[in-house]
N, C-alpha and C positions, 0 to 999 in steps of 0.2 A: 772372257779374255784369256787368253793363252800363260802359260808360264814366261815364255819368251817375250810375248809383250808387255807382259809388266814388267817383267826384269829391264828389256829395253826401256821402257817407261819411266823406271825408278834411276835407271844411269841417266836419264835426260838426252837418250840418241832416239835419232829418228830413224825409219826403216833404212835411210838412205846410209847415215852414218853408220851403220850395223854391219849393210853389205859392204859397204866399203874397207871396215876395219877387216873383217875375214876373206875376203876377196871374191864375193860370189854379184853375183843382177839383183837388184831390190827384191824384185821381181821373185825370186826362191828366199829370201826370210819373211815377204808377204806368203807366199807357200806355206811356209811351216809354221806361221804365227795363224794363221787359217785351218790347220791340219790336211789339205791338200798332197803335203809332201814331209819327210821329216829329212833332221842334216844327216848326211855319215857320219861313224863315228870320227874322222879327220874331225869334220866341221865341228860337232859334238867338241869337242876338243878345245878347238878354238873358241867357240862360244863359252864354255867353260872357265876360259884363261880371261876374256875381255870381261868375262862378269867378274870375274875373283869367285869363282866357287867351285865346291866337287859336280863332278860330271851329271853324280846322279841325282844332285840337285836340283838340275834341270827340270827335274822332274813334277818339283813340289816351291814354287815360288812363297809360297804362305812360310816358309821355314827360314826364309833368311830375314838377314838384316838387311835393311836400308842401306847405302852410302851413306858415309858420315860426311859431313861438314858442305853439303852442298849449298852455294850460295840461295837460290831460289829457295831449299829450304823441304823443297820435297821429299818426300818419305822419311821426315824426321820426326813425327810425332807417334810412327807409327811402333817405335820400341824403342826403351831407354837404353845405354852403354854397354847394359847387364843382360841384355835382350829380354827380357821381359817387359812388357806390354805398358804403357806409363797411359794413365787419363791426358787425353788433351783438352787444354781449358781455353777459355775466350781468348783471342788474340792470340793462341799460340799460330 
């Protein structure tokens, strides 16, 4: 799995909503989420700003935090407030 798709994955957008928000065809963020194609640094940019993170981040999705407070709940157990790594237990 790509940096970009988990990041997309971890905000709960779909390819569709990804291209939409930067303004390109699904069609080129399935590109780069594939390695087919990578963005410019524009795009770069933009993608950067709809995640909330440094550019060169991009790079390394294992480095960031989740979204906090998402209803469904996604990618909440995978670091605590502190970012550091919390056990998740039954039922979490």
């Amino acid at each position: 799995m790509s940096t970009l798709q988990e990041l997309r994955q971890l905000h709960g957008m779909s390819v569709e909503d990804l291209a939409r928000r930067i303004g390109v065809a699904p069609t080129v963020v399935s590109d780069w989420e594939s390695g087919a194609s990578s963005p410019n640094d524009r795009q770069l940019a933009l993608l950067a700003r709809v995640f909330g993170v440094p550019q060169n981040a991009l790079a390394d999705a294992s480095t960031l935090i989740p979204p906090p407070d998402r209803a469904d709940g996604a990618g909440l157990d995978q670091q605590a407030n502190d970012g550091e790594p919390r056990p998740q237990t039954p039922g979490d």
